[in-house]
C-alpha positions as a LaTeX table, in Angstrom:
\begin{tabular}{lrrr}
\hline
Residue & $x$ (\AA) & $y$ (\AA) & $z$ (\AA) \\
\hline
Unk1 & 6.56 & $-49.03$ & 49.22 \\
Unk2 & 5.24 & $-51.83$ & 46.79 \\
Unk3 & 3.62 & $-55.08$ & 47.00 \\
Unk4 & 3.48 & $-55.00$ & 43.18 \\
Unk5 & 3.13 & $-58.55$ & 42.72 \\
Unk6 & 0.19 & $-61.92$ & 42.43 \\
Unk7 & 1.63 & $-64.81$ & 41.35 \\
Unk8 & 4.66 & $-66.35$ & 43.66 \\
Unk9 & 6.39 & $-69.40$ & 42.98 \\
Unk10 & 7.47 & $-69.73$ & 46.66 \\
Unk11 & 5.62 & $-70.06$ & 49.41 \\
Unk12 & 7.15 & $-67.38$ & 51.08 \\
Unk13 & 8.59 & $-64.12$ & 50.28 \\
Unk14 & 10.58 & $-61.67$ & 52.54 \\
Unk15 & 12.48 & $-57.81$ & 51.99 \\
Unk16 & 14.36 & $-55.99$ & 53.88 \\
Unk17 & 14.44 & $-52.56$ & 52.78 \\
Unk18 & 15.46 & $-48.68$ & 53.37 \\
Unk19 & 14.00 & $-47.13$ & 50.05 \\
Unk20 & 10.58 & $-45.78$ & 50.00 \\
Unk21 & 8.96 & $-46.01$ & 46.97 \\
Unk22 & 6.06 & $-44.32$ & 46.31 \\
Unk23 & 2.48 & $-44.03$ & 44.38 \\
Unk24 & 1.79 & $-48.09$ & 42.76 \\
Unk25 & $-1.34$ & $-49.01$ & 41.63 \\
Unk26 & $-3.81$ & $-50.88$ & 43.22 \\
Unk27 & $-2.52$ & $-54.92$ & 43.85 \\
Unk28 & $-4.24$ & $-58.06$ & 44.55 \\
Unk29 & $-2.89$ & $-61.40$ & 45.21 \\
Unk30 & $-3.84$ & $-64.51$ & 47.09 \\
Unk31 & $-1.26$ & $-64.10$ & 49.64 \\
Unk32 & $-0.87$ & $-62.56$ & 53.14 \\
Unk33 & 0.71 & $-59.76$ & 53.68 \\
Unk34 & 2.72 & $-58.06$ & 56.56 \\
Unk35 & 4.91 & $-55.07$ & 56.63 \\
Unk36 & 6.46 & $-54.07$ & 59.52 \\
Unk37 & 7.52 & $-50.34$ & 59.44 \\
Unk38 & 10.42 & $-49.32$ & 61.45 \\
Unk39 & 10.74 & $-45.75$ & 60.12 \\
Unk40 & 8.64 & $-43.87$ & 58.11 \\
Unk41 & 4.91 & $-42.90$ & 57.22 \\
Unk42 & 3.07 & $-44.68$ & 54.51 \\
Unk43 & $-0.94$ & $-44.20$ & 53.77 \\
Unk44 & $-2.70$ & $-47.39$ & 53.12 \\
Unk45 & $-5.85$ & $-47.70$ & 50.77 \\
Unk46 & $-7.50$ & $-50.85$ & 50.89 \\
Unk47 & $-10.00$ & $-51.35$ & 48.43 \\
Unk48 & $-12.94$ & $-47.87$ & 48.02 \\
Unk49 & $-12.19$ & $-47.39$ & 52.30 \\
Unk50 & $-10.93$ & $-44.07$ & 53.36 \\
Unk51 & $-6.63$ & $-43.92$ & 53.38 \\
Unk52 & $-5.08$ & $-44.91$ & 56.83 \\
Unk53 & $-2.00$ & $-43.77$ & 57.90 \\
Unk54 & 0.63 & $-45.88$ & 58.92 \\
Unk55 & 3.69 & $-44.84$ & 61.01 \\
Unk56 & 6.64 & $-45.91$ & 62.93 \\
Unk57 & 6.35 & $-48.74$ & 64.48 \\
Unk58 & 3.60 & $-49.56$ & 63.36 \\
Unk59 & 2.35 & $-52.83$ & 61.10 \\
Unk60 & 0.10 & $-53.49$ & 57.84 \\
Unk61 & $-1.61$ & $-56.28$ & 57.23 \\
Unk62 & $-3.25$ & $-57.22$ & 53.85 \\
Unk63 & $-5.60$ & $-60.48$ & 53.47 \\
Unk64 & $-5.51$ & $-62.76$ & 50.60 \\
Unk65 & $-7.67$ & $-60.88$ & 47.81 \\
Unk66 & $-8.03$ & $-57.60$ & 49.48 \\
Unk67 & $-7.35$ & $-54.63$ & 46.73 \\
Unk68 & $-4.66$ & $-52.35$ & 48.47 \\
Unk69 & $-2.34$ & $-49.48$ & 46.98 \\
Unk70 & 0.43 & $-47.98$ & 49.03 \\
Unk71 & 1.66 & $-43.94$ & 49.10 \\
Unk72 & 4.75 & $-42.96$ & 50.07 \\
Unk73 & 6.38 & $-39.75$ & 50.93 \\
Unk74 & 9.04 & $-40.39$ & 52.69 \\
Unk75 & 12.49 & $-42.68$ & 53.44 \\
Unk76 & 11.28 & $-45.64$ & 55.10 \\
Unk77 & 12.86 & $-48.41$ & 56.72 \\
Unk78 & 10.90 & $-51.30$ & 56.82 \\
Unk79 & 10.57 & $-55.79$ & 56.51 \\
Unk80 & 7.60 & $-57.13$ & 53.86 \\
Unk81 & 7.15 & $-61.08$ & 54.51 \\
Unk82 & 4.04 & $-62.70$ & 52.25 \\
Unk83 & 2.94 & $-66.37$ & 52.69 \\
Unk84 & 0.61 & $-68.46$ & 50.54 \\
Unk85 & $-1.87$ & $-69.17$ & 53.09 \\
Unk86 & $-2.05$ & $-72.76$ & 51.57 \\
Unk87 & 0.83 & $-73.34$ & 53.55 \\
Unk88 & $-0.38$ & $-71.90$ & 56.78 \\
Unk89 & $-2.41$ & $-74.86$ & 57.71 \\
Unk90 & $-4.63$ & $-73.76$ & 60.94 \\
Unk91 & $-4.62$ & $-69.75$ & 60.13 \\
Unk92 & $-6.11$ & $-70.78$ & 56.45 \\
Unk93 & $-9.71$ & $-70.73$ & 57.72 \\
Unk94 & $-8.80$ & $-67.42$ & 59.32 \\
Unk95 & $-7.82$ & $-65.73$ & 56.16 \\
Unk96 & $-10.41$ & $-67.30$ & 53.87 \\
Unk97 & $-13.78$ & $-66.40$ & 56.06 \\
Unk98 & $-12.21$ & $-63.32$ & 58.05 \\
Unk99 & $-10.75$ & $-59.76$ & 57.45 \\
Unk100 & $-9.64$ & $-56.75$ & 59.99 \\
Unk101 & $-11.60$ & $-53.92$ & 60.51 \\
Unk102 & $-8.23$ & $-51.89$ & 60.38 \\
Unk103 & $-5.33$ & $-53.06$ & 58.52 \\
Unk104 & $-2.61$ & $-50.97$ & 60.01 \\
Unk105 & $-2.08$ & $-52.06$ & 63.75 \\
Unk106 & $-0.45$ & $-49.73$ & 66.02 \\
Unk107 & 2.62 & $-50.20$ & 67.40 \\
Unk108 & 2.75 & $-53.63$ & 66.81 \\
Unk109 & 6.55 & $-53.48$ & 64.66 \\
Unk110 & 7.60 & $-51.69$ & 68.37 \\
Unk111 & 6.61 & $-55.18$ & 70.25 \\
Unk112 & 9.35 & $-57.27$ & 71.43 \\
Unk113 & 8.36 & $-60.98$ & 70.56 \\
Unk114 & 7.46 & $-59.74$ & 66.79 \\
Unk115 & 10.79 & $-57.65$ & 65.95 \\
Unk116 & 12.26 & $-60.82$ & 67.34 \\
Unk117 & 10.88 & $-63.30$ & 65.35 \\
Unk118 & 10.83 & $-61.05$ & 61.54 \\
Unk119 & 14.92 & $-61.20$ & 62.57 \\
Unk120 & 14.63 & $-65.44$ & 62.68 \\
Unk121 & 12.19 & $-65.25$ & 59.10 \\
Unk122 & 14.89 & $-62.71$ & 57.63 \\
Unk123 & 17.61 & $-64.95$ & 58.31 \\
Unk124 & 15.84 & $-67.76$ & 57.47 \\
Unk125 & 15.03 & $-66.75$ & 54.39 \\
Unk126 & 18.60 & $-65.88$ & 53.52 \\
Unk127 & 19.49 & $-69.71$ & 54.40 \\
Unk128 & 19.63 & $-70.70$ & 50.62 \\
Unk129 & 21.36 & $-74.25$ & 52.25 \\
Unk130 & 18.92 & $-75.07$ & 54.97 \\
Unk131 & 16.71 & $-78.36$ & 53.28 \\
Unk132 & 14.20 & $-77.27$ & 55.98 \\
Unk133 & 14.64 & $-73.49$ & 55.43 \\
Unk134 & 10.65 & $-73.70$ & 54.36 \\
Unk135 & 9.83 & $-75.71$ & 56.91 \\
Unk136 & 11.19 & $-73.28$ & 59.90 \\
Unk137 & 10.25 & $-70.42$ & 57.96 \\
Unk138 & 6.30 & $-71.66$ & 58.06 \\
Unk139 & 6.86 & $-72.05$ & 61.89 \\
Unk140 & 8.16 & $-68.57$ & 62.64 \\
Unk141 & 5.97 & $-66.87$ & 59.98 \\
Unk142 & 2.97 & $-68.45$ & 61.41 \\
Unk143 & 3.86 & $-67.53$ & 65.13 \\
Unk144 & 4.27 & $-63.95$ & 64.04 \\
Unk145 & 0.79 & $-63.96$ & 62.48 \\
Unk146 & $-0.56$ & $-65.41$ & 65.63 \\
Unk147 & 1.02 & $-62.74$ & 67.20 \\
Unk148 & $-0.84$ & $-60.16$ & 64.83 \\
Unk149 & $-4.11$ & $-61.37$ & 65.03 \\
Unk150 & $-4.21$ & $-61.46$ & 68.34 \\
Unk151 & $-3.82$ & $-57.11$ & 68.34 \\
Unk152 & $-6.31$ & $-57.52$ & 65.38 \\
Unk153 & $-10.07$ & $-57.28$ & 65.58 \\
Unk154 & $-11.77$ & $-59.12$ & 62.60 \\
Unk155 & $-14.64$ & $-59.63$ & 61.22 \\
Unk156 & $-16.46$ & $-62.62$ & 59.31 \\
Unk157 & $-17.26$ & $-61.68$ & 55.69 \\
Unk158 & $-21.00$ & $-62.39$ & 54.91 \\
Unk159 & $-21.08$ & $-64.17$ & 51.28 \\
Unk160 & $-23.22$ & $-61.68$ & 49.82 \\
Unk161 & $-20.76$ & $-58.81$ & 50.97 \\
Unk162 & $-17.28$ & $-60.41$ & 49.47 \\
Unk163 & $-16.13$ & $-58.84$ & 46.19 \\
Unk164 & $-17.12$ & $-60.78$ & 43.33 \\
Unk165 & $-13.34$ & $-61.44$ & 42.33 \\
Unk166 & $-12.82$ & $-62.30$ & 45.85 \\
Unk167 & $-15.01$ & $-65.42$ & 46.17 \\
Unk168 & $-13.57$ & $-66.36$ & 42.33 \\
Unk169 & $-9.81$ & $-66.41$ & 43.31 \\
Unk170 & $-11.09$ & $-68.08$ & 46.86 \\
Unk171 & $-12.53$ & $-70.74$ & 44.76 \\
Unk172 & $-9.85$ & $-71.45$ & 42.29 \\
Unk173 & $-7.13$ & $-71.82$ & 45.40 \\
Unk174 & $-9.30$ & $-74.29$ & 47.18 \\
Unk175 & $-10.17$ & $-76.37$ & 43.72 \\
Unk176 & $-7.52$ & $-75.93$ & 41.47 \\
Unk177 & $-6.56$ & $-79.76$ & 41.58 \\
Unk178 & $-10.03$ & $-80.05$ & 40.43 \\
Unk179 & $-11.05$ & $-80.18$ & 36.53 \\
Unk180 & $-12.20$ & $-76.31$ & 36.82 \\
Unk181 & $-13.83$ & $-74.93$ & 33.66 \\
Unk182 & $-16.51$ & $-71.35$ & 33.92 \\
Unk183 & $-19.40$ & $-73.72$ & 33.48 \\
Unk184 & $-18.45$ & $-75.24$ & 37.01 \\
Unk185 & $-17.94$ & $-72.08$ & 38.74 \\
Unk186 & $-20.92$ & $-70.61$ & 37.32 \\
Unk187 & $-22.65$ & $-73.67$ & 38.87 \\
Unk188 & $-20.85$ & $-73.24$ & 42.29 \\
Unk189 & $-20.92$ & $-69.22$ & 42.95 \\
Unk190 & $-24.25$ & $-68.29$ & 40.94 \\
Unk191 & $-22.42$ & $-66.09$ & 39.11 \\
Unk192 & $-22.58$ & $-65.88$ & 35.34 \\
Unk193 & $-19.42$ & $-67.59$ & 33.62 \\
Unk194 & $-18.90$ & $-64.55$ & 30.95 \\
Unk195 & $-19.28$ & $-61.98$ & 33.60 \\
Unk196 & $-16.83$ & $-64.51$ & 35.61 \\
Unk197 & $-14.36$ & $-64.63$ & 32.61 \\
Unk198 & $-14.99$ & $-60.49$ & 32.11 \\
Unk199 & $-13.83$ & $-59.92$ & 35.66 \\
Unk200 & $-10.91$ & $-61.93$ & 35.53 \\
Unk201 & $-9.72$ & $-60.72$ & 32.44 \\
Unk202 & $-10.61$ & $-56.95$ & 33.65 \\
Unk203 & $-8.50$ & $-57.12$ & 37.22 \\
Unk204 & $-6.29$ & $-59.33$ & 36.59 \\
Unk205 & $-5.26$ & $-58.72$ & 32.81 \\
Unk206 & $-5.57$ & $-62.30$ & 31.76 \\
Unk207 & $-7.54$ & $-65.22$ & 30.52 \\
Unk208 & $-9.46$ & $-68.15$ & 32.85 \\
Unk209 & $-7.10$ & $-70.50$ & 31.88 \\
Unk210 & $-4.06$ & $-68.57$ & 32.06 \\
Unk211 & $-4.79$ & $-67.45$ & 35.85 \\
Unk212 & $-5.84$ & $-71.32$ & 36.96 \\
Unk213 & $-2.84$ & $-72.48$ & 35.12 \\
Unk214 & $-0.40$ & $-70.13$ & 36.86 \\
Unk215 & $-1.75$ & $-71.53$ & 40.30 \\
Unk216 & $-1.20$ & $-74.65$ & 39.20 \\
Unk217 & 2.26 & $-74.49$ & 37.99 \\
Unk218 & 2.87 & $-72.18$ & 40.91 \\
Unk219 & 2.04 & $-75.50$ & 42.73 \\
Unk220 & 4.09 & $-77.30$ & 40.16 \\
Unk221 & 7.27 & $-75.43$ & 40.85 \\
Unk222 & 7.18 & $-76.44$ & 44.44 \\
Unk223 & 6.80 & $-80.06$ & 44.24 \\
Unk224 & 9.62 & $-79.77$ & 41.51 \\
Unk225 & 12.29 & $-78.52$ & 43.94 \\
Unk226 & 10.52 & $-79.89$ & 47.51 \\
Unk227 & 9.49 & $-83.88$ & 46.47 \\
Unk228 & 11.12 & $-86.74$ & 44.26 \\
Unk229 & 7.57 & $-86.70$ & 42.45 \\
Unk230 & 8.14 & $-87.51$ & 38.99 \\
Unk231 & 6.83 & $-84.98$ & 36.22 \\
Unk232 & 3.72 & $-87.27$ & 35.68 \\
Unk233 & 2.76 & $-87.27$ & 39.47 \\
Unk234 & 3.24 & $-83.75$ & 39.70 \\
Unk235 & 1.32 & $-83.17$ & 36.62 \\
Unk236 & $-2.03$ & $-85.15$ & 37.74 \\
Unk237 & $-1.19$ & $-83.76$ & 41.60 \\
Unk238 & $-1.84$ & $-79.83$ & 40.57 \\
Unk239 & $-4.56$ & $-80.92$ & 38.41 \\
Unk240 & $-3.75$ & $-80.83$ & 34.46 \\
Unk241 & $-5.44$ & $-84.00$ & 32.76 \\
Unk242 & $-2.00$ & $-85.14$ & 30.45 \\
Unk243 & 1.57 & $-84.33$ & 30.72 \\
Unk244 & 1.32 & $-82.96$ & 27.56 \\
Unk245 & $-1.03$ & $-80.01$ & 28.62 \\
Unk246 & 0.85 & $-79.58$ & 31.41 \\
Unk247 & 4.23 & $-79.14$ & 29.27 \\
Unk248 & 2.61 & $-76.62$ & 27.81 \\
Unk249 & 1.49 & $-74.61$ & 29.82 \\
Unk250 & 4.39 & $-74.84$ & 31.95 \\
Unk251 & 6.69 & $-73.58$ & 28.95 \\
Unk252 & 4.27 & $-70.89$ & 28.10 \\
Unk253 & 4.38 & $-69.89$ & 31.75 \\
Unk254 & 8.07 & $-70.61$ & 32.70 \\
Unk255 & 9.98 & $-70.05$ & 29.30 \\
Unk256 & 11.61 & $-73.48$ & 30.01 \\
Unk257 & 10.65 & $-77.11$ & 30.55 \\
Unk258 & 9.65 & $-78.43$ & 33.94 \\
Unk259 & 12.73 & $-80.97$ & 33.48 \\
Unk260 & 14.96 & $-77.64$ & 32.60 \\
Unk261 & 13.36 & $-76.18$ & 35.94 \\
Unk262 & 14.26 & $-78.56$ & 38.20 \\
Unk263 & 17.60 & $-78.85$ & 36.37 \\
Unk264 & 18.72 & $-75.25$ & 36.59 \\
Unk265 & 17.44 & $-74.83$ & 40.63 \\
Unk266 & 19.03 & $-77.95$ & 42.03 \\
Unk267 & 21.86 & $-76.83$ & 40.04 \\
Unk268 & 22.12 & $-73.67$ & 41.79 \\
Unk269 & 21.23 & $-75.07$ & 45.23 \\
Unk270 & 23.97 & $-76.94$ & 45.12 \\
Unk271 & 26.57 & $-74.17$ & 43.90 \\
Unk272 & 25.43 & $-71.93$ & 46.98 \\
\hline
\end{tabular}
């Protein structure tokens, strides 16, 4: 099983799947995630704890910015949904001051009300034609996360005890509209801005401004396909100073203009 990925342009991501696959590297992302196992065993290491086990029925949880990795050694059956807990409204002060004690809770994939509602999110998500498909799919994604955190026992994470890359990526989601430069989070988290830029070019393999630009045009790519927003509003909304910084870094991050974006999707959308 993977959850090889960090940088989403949707707000939501589901798989259905019957292939185990085994032995990734560590990930980290600023997303929730849930897998509910159906069949199967899969250990679960999240960050330097001891491996959990995680079978049959059984779910995973994974908080935004939590290092995980998971092992696999044999056929599973299983759903993955991830959310950008920007989008989660309520639940976001949940998952950015909170984490579980355990992340695998037992027998929670076997209870009625959740298997019900990851069937509505997986057919939801393969509505390509709903203009609300988002919409419902933030209502049934947050009712089954209700659902989990109420079987969940958390616990609030003391400042001084967060990992360092932790309260960075925290930061950057809640002020990325902002003009963010290492001098202001240096100012903000008391931590130096080159041992800021050394850990963000360490675990996540790129530059400052390459990782807040991908959350912004991340952001970008949203209001492109979801709003009539014009280029320039969307620009200043996701926080580049000129449309001409923003062009670029959208080409450099999309291999195509944000006017080719748009373009090509609606294109598609209405094809399907």
């Amino acid at each position: 099983m993977s959850g090889v990925y960090s940088n989403k342009t949707n707000a939501f991501l589901c798989i259905e799947s019957r292939n185990g696959l085994a032995d990734f590297g560590a990930n980290l992302h600023s997303s929730v995630e849930v897998v509910l196992l159906f069949e199967g065993e899969t250990k679960v290491w999240i960050e330097n704890k001891e491996a959990v086990c995680a079978k049959s029925g059984d779910a995973i949880i994974i908080f935004p910015n939590q290092q995980y990795r998971y092992e696999t050694k044999v056929k599973e059956e299983y759903i993955l949904l991830a959310a950008d807990i920007r989008r989660l409204g309520e639940l976001l002060s949940v998952f950015s001051s909170y984490s579980p004690t355990c992340n695998v809770i037992r027998g929670a994939a076997d209870n009625k009300d959740i298997r019900e509602l990851a069937k509505n999110i997986v057919r939801t998500y393969g509505d390509d034609k709903s203009d609300y498909r988002d919409t419902v799919l933030k209502g049934y994604v947050t009712a089954i996360l209700g659902k989990l955190l109420s079987m969940t026992e958390l616990k609030k994470n003391e400042i001084e005890s967060l990992d360092t890359l932790g309260e960075i990526v925290n930061y950057c989601n809640a002020h990325y509209k902002e003009n963010l430069s290492l001098t202001m989070l240096e100012s903000e988290l008391h931590i130096s801005k080159y041992y800021i830029s050394h850990i963000i070019n360490e675990r996540l393999g790129e530059g400052f401004n390459e990782y807040l630009n991908s959350i912004r045009i991340n952001e970008a790519c949203r209001l492109l396909l979801e709003s009539d927003m014009s280029i320039k509003e969307i620009s200043a909304e996701v926080g580049f100073g000129t449309v001409r910084s923003f062009d670029r870094a959208f080409l450099r991050q999309k291999s195509e203009t944000a006017r080719e974006y748009r373009q090509r999707n609606l294109e598609n959308i209405k094809k399907d």
